[in-house]
C-alpha positions as CSV (number, residue, x, y, z in Angstrom):
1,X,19.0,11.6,-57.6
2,X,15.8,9.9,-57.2
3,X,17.2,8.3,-53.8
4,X,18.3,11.3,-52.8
5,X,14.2,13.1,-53.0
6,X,12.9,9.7,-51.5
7,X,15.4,10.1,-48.1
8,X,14.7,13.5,-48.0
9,X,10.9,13.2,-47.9
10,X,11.2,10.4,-45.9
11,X,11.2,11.9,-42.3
12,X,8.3,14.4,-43.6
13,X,6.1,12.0,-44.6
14,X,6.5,9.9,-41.4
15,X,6.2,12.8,-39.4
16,X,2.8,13.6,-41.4
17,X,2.0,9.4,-40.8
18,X,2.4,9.4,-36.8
19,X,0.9,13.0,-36.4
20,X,-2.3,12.0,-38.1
21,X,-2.5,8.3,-36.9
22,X,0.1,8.1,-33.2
23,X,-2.4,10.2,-30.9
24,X,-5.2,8.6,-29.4
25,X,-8.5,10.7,-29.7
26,X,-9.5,12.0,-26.6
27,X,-12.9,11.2,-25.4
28,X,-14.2,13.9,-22.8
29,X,-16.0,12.7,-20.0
30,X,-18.4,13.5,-17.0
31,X,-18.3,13.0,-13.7
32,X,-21.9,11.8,-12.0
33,X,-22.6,11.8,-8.5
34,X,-24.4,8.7,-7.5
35,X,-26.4,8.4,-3.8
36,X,-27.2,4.8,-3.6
37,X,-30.3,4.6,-1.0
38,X,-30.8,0.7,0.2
39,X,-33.7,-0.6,1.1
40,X,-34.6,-1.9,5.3
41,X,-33.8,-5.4,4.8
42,X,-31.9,-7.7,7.0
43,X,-28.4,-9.6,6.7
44,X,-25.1,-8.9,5.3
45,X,-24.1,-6.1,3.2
46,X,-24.6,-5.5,-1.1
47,X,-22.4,-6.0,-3.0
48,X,-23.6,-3.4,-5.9
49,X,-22.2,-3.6,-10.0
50,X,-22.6,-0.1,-11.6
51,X,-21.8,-1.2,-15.2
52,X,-22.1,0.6,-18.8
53,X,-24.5,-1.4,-21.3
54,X,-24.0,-0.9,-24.9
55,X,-27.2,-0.1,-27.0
56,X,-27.6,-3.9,-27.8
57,X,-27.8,-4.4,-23.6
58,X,-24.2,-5.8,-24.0
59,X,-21.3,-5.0,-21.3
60,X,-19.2,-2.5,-21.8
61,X,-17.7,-1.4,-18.8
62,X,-17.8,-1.6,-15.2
63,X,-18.1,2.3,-13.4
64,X,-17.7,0.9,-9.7
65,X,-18.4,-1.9,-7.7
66,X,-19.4,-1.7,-4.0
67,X,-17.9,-4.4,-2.4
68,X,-14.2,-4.9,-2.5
69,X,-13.6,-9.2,-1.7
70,X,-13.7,-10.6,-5.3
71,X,-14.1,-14.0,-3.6
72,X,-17.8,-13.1,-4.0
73,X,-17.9,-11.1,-7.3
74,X,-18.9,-14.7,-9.2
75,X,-22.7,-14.1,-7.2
76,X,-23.4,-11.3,-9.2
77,X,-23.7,-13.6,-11.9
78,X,-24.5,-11.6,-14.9
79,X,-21.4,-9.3,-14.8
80,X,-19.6,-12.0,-13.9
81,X,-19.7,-13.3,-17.3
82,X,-18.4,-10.4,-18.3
83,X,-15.6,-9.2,-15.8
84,X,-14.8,-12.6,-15.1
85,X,-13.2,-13.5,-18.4
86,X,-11.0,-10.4,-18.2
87,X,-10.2,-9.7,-14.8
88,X,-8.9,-5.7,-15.9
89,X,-7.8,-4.0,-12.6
90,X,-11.2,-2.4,-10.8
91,X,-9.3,-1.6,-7.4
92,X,-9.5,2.6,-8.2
93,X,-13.7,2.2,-8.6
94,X,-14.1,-0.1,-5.4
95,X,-15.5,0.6,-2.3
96,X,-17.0,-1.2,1.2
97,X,-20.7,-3.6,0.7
98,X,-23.6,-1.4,2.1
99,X,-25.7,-2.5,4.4
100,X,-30.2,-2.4,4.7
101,X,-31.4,1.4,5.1
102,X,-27.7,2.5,4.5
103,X,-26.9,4.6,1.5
104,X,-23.6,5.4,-0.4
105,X,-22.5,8.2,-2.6
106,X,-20.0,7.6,-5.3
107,X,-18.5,9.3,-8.3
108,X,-18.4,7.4,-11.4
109,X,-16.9,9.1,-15.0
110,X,-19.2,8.6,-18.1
111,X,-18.1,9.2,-21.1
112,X,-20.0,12.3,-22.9
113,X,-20.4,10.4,-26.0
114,X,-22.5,7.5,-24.1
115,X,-25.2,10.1,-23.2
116,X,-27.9,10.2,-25.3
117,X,-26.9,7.6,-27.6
118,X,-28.6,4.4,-26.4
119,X,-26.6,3.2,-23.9
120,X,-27.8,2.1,-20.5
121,X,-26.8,2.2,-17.2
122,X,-27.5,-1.1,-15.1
123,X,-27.2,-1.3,-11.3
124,X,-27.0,-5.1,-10.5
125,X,-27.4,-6.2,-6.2
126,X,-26.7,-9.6,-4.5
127,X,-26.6,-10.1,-0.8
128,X,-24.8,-13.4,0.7
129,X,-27.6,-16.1,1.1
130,X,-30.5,-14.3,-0.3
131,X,-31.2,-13.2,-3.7
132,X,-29.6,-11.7,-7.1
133,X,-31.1,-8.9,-9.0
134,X,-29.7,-8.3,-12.3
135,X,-31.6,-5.3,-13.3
136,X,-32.1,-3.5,-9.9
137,X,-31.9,-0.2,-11.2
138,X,-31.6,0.2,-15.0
139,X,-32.3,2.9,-17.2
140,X,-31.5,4.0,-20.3
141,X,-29.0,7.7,-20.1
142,X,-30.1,10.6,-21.7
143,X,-29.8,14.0,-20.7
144,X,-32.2,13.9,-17.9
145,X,-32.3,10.6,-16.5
146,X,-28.4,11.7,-15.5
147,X,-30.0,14.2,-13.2
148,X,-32.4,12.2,-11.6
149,X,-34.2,9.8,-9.7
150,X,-34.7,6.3,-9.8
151,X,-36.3,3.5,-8.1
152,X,-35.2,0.0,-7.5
153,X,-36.5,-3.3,-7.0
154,X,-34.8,-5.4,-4.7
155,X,-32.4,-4.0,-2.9
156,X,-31.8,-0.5,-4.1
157,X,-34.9,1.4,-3.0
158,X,-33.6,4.0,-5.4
159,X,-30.3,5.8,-6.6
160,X,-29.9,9.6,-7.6
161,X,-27.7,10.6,-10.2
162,X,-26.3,14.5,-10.2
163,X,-23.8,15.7,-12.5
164,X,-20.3,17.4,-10.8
């Protein structure tokens, strides 16, 4: 009899398991649209990192990458640490270098939860035979510096963040 209850209560009790535990929870997210405004200098184009920092200043994810020949990516040394040891698949947040006085506008998703909770937003530059700024643009996002204006400085003379 007992066997009989236990097989019975069986598929109830795995349906309660996987209902409560099989579904990831969704995080919603925000769209951003970022104008990238370069400075005048001369030579090739940036290759730009937008990347997510944790509240420790740790990498947490890369939100798009200007610049689309990874034969290059190892010059932006600092995220290179990080994306180079696990390589995930960026080709959907890639796009073309941009050149001095040129500007760019991009959409990158942020995740709702991120805002307002410590976490940073770091834009990292590096042009072929001149220099490497790890903390171009870099500001902690809260609910107004994700409507605003920031400046750079090296090669970014400043970005502009406006939500979609």
């Amino acid at each position: 009899m007992k066997k009989v209850v236990a097989f019975k209560l069986f598929p109830i009790i795995a349906f309660a398991v996987f209902t409560v535990f099989g579904f990831k929870s969704i995080t919603e997210s925000n769209t951003y649209k970022c104008m990238i405004q370069m400075t005048n200098y001369t030579g090739e184009g940036a290759y730009i990192v937008i990347s997510l920092l944790d509240p420790n200043g740790n990498y947490e994810k890369t939100l798009f990458v200007q610049g689309d020949d990874e034969e290059w990516y190892h010059d932006i040394t600092d995220w290179w640490k990080f994306y180079g040891k696990k390589r995930q698949n960026i080709d959907a947040i890639t796009g073309a270098t941009v050149s001095g006085g040129g500007r760019s506008i991009n959409i990158i998703e942020i995740e709702s939860d991120k805002i307002d909770s410590g976490y940073k937003i770091r834009f990292e530059t590096a042009v072929e035979d001149q220099e490497y700024y790890k903390d171009d643009v870099e500001f902690e996002l809260t609910s107004e510096t994700v409507k605003s204006k920031v400046e750079g400085k090296g090669f970014i003379r400043y970005i502009r963040m406006m939500p979609q």
